[in-house]
C-alpha atoms as a printed R data frame, in Angstrom:
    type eleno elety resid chain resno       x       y       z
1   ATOM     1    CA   UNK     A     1  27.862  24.467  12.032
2   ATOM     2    CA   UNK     A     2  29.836  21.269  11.385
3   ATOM     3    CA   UNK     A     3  28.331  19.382  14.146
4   ATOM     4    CA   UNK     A     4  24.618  20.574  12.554
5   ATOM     5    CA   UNK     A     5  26.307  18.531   9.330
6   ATOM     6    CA   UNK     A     6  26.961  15.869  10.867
7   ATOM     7    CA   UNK     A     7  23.911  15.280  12.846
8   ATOM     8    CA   UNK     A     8  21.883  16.087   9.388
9   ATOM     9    CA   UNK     A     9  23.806  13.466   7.219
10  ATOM    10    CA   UNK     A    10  22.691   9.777   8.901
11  ATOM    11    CA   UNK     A    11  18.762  11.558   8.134
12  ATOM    12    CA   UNK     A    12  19.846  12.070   4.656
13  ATOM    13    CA   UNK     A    13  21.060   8.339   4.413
14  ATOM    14    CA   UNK     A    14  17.729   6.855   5.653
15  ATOM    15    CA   UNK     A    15  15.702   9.026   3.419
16  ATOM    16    CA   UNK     A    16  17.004   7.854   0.680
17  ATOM    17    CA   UNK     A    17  16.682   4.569   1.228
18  ATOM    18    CA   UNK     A    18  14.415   3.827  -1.265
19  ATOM    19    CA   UNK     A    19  16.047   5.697  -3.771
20  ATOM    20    CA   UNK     A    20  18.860   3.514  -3.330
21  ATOM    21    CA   UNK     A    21  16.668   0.499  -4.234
22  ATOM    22    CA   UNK     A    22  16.236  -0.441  -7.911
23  ATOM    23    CA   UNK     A    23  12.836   1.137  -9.477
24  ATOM    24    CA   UNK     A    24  10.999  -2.147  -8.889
25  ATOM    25    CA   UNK     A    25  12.396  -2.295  -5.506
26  ATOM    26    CA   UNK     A    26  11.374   1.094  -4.398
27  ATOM    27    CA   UNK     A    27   7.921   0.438  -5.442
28  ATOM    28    CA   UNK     A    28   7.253  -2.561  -3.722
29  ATOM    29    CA   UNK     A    29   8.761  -1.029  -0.228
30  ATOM    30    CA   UNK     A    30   6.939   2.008  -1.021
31  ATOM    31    CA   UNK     A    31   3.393  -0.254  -1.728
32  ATOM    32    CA   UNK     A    32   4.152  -2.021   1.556
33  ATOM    33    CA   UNK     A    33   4.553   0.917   3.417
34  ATOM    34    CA   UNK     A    34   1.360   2.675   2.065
35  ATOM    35    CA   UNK     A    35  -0.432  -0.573   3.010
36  ATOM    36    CA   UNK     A    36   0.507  -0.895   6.371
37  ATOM    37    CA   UNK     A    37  -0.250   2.883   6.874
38  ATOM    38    CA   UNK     A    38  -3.814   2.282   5.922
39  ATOM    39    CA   UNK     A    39  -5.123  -0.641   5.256
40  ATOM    40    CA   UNK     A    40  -4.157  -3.041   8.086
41  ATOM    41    CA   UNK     A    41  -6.978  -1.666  10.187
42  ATOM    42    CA   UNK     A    42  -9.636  -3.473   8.001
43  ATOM    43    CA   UNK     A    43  -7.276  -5.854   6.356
44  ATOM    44    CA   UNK     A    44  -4.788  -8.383   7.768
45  ATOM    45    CA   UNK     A    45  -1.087  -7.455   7.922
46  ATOM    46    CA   UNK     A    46  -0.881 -11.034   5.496
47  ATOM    47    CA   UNK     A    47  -3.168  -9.528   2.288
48  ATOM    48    CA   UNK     A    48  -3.541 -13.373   1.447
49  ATOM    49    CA   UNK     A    49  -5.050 -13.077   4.410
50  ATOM    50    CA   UNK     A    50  -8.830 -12.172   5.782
51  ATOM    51    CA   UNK     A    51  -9.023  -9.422   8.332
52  ATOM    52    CA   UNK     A    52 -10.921  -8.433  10.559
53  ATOM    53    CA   UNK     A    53 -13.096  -6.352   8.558
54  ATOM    54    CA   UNK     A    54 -12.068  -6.767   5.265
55  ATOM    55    CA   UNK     A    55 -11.365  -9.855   2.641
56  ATOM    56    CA   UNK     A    56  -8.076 -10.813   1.331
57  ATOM    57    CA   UNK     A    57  -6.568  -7.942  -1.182
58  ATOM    58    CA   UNK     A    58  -3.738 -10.172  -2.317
59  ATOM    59    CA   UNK     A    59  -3.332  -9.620  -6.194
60  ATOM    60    CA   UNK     A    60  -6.480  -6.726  -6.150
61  ATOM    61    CA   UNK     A    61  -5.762  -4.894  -9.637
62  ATOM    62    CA   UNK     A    62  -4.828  -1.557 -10.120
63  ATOM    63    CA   UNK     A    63  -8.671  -1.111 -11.259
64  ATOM    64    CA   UNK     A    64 -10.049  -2.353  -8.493
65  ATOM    65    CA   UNK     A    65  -8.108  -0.178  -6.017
66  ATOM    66    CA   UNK     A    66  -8.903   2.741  -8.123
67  ATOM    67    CA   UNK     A    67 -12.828   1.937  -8.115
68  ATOM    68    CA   UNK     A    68 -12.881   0.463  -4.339
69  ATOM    69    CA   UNK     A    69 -10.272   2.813  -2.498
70  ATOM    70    CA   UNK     A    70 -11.418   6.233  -4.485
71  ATOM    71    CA   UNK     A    71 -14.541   5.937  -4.802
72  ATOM    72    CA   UNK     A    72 -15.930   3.013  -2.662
73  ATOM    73    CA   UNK     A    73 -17.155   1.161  -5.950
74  ATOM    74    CA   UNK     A    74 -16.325  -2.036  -7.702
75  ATOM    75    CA   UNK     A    75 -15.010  -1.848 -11.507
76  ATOM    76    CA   UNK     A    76 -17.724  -3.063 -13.972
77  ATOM    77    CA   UNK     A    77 -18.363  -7.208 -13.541
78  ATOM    78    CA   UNK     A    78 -15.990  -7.752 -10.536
79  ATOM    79    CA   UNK     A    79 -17.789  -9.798  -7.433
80  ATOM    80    CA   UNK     A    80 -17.041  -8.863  -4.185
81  ATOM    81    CA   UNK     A    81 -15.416 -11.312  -1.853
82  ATOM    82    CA   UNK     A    82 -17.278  -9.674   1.205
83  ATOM    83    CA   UNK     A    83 -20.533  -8.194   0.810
84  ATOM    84    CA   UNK     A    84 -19.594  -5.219   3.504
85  ATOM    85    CA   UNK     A    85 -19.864  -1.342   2.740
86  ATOM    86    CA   UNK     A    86 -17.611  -0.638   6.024
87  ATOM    87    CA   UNK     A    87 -14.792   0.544   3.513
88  ATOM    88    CA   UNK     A    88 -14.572   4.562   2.786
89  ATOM    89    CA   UNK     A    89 -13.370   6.196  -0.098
90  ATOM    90    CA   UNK     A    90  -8.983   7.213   0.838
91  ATOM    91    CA   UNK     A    91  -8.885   9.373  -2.040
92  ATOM    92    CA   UNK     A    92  -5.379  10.834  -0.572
93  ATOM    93    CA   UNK     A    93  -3.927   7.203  -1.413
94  ATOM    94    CA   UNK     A    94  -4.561   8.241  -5.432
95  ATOM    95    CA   UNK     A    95  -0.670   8.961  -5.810
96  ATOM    96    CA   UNK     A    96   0.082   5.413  -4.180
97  ATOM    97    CA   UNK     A    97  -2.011   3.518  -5.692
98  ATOM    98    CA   UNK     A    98   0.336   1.581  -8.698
99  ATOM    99    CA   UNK     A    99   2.835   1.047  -5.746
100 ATOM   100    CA   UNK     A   100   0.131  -0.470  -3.671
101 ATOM   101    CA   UNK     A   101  -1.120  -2.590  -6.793
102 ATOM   102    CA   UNK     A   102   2.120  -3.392  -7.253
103 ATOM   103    CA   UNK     A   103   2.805  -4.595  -3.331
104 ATOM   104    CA   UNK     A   104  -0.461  -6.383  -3.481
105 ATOM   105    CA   UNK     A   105   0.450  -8.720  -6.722
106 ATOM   106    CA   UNK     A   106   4.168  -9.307  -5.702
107 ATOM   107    CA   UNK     A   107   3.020 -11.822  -2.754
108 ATOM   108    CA   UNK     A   108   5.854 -10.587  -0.636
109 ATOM   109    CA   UNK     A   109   4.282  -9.476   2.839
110 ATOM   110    CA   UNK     A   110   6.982  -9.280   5.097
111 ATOM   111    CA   UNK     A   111   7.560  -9.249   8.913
């Protein structure tokens, strides 16, 4: 039973990682992590950067994710930087989306 502990504790430790961050912290790791997971694909690891499929989504608003990652739209006057329709609607990203917007606006892609 004590060895089970022990084994079980260093998993504890890197779980909460991100809880150990400050609030502001946690969000940007968590944004960064929620865009490598599913958006490097189509856009470049860099988001200042264009991919291979998609534009640049450096500084893309919390509106604009909501309109292009839910529901495959654009919010009302916004012009596209890429006239493509390749992207589909991640609707399981809803929950991450602020941390995302967040990651996207902070400029900090990292290695």
């Amino acid at each position: 039973m004590r060895r089970a502990a022990l084994w079980i504790l260093p998993a504890l430790f890197a779980c909460s990682e991100e809880a150990a961050l400050d609030p502001q912290a946690a969000l940007l790791q968590r944004g960064e992590k929620v865009y490598l997971a599913n958006c490097i694909a189509c856009h470049a690891k860099d988001p200042s950067e264009a991919g291979p499929v998609g534009p640049p989504v450096a500084d893309s608003s919390l509106a604009l994710l909501e309109a292009k990652v839910l529901r495959n739209e654009y919010p009302p006057g916004y012009t596209p930087k890429r006239d493509s329709k390749a992207m589909v609607p991640l609707v399981h990203l809803e929950p991450e989306l602020p941390a995302l917007a967040a990651f996207l606006a902070s400029g900090s892609a990292q290695e």
